[in-house]
Residue frames relative to the residue before (quaternion, step in Angstrom):
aa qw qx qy qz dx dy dz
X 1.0000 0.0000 0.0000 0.0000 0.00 0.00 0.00
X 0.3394 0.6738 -0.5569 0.3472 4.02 1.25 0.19
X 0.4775 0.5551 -0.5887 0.3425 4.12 0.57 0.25
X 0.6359 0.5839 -0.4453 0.2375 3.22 0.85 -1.70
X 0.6812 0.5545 -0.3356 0.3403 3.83 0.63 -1.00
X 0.6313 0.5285 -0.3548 0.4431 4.02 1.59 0.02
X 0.4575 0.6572 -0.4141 0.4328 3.04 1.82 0.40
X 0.8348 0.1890 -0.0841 0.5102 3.06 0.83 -0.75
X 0.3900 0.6432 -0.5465 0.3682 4.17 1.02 0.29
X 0.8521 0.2604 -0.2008 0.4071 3.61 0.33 -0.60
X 0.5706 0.6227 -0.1961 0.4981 3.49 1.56 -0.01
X 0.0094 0.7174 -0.6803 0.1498 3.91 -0.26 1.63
X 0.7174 -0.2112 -0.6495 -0.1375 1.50 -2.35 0.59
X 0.3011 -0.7438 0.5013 0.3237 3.53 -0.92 0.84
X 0.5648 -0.6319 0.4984 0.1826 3.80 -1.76 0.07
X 0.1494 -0.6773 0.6744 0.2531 3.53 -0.65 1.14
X 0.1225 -0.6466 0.7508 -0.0566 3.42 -1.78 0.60
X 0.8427 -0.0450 0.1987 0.4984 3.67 -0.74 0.16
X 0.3891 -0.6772 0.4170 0.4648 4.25 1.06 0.55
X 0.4524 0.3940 -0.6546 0.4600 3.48 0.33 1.59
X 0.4757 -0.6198 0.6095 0.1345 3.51 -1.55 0.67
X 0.0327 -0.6727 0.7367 -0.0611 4.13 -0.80 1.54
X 0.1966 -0.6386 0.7374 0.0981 2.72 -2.05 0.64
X 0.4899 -0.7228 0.3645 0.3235 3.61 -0.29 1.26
X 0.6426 -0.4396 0.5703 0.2618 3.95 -1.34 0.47
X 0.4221 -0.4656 0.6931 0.3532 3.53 -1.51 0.14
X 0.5909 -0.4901 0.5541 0.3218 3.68 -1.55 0.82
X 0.7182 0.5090 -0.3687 0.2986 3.32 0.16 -0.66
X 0.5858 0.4571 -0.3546 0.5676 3.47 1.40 0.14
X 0.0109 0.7815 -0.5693 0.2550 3.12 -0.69 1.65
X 0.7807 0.1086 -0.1735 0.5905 3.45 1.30 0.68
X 0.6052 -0.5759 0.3391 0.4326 3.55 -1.39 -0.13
X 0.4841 0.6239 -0.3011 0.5346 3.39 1.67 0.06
X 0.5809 0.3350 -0.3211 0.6687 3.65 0.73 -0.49
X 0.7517 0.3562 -0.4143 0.3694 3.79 -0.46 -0.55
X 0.5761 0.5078 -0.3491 0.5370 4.15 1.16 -0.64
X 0.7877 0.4495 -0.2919 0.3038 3.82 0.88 -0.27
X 0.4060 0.7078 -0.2713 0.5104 2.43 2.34 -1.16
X 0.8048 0.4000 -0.1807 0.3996 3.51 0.22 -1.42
X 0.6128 0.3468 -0.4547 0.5454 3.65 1.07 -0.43
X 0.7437 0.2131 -0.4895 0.4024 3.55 -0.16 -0.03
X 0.8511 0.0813 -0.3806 0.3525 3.36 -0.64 0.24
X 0.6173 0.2638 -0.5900 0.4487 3.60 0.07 1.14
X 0.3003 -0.8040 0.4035 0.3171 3.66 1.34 -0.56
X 0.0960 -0.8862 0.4422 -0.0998 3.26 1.81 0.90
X 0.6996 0.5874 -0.1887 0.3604 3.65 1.07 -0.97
X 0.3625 0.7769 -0.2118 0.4691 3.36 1.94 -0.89
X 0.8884 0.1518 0.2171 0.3749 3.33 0.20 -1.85
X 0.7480 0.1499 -0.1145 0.6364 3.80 1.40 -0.40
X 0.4547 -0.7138 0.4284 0.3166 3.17 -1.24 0.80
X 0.7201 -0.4391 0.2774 0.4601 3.46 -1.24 0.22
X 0.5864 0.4503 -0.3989 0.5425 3.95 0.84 -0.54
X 0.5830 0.5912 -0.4185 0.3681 3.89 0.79 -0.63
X 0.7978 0.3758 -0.1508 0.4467 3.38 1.17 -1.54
X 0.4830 0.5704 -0.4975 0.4403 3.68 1.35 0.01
X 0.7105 0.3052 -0.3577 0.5236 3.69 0.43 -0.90
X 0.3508 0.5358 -0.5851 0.4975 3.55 0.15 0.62
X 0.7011 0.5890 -0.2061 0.3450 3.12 0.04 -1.74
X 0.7522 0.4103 -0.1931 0.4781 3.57 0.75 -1.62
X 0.7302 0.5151 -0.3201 0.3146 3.46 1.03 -0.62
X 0.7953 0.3180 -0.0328 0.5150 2.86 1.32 -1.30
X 0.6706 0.3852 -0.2321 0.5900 4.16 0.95 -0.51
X 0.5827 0.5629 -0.5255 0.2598 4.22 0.71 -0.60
X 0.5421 0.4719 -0.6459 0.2574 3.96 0.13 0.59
X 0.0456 0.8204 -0.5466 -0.1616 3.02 -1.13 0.36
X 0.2093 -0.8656 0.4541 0.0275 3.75 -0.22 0.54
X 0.7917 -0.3085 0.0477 0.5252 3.35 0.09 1.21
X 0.7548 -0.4731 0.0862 0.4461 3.43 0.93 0.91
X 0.4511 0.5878 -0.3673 0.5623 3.36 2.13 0.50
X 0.3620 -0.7785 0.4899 0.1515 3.41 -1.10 1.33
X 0.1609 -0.8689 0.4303 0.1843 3.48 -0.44 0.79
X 0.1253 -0.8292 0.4800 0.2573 3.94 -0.12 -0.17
X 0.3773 -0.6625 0.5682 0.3098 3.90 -0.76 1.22
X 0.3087 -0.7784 0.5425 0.0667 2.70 -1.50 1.51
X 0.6688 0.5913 -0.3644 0.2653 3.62 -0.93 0.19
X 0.7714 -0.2334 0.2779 0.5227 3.73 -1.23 -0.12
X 0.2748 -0.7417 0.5732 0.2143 3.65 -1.43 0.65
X 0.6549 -0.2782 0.2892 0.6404 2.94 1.57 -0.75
X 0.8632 -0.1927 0.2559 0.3903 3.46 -1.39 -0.64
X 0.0373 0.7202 -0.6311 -0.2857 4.18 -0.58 -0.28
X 0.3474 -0.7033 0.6015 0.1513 2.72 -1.60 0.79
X 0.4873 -0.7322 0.4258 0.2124 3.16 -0.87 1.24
X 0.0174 0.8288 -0.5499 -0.1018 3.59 0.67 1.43
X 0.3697 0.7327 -0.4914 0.2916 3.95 0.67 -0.17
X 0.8196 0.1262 -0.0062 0.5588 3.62 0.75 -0.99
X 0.3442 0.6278 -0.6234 0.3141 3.48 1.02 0.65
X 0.4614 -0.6234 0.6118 0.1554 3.50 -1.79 0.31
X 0.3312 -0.6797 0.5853 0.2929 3.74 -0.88 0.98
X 0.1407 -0.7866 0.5816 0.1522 3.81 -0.85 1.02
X 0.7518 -0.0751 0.1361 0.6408 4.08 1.18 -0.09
X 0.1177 -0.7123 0.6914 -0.0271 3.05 -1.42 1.19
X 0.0970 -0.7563 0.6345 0.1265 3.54 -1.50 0.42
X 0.1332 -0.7412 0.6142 0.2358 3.55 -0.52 -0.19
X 0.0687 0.7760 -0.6258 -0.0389 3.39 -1.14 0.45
X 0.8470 -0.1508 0.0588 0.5063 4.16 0.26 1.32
X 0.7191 -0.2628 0.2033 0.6103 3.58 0.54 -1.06
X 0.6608 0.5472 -0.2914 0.4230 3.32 0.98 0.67
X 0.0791 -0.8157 0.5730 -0.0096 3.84 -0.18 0.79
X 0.1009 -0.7711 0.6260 -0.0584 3.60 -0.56 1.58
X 0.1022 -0.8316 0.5374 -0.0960 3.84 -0.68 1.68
X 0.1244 -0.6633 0.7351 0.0653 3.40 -0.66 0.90
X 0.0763 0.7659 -0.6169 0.1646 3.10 -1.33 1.13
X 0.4560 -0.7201 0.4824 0.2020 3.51 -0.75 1.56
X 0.3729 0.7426 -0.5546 0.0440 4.25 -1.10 -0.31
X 0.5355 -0.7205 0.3901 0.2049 3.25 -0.83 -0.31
X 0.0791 -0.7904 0.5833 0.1699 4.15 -0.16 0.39
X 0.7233 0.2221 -0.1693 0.6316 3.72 1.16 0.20
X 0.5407 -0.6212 0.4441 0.3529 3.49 -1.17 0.40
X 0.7744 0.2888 -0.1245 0.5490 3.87 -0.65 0.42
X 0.6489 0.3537 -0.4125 0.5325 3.99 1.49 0.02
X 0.4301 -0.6579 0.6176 -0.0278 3.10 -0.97 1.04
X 0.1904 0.6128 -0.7334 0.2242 4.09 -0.67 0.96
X 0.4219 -0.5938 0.6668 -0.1576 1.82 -2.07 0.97
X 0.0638 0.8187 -0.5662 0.0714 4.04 0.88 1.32
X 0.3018 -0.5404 0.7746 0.1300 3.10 -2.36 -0.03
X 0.0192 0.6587 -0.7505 0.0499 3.42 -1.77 1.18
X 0.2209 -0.6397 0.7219 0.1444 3.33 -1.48 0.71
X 0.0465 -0.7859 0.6112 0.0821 3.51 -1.01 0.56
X 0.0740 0.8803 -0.4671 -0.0378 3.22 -1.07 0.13
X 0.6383 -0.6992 0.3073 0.0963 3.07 -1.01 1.69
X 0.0126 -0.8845 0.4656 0.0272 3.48 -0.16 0.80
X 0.4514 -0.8132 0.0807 0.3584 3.28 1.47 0.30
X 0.3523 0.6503 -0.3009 0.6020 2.24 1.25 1.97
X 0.6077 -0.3426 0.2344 0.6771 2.93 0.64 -1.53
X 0.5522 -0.5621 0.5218 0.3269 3.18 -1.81 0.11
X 0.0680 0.8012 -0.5925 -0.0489 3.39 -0.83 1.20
X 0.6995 -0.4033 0.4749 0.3502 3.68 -1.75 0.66
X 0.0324 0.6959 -0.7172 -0.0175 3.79 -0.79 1.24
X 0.7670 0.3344 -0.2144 0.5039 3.73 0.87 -0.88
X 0.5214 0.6220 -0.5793 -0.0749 3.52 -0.95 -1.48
X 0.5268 -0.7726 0.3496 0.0572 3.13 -1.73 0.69
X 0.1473 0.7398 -0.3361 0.5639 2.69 2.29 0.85
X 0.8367 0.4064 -0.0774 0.3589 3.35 -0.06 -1.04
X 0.5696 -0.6548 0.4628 0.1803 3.72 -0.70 1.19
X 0.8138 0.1104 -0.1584 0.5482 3.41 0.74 -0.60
């Protein structure tokens, strides 16, 4: 999810609201349908998480709305985890559904210990859960 922050690095002036900091939407989003396409095509959100994965996205990060202008909370989500060199520690399968514990690091010398559900759409296997991830 390190795209979400190229929405808004090159994009002023942002909006106080409620002492949280938005950065306004393109106009052309004008529903929750335009913003789910908007976001699959240019983060391709669709690729890699299921559609319940990218609604709670949605609620966390896209739910202001302001006179019909989407707004998107700007700033740090937290920590990344460096999933490049994490380590699979156990897999299970259960029908269409693959549950991974997996070992890595969001600091040097901290050790965690995360969780992902995937699921297989017969296609590919995309990220419905993982415990990285704020929403």
């Amino acid at each position: 999810m390190r795209n979400l922050e190229s929405f808004y690095i090159h994009h002023t002036p942002f909006e106080e609201f409620n002492n949280r900091t938005y950065m306004k939407m393109p106009k052309s989003i004008t529903s929750h349908e335009s913003l789910v396409a908007y976001l699959n095509k240019t983060l391709g959100l669709n690729k890699y998480f299921t559609s319940d994965y990218t609604e709670r996205l949605i609620k966390y990060v896209f739910s202001k709305q302001v006179n019909d202008q989407y707004y998107m909370l700007v700033g740090q989500f937290g920590q990344i985890f460096d999933m490049k060199n994490a380590k699979i520690t156990s897999t299970k399968y259960e029908g269409n559904k693959l549950y991974v514990t997996y070992q890595g690091y969001y600091e040097p010398n901290d050790l965690k210990t995360e969780k992902a559900t995937l699921i297989f759409n017969g296609t590919n296997w995309l990220v419905d859960t993982a415990t990285f991830s704020p929403w």
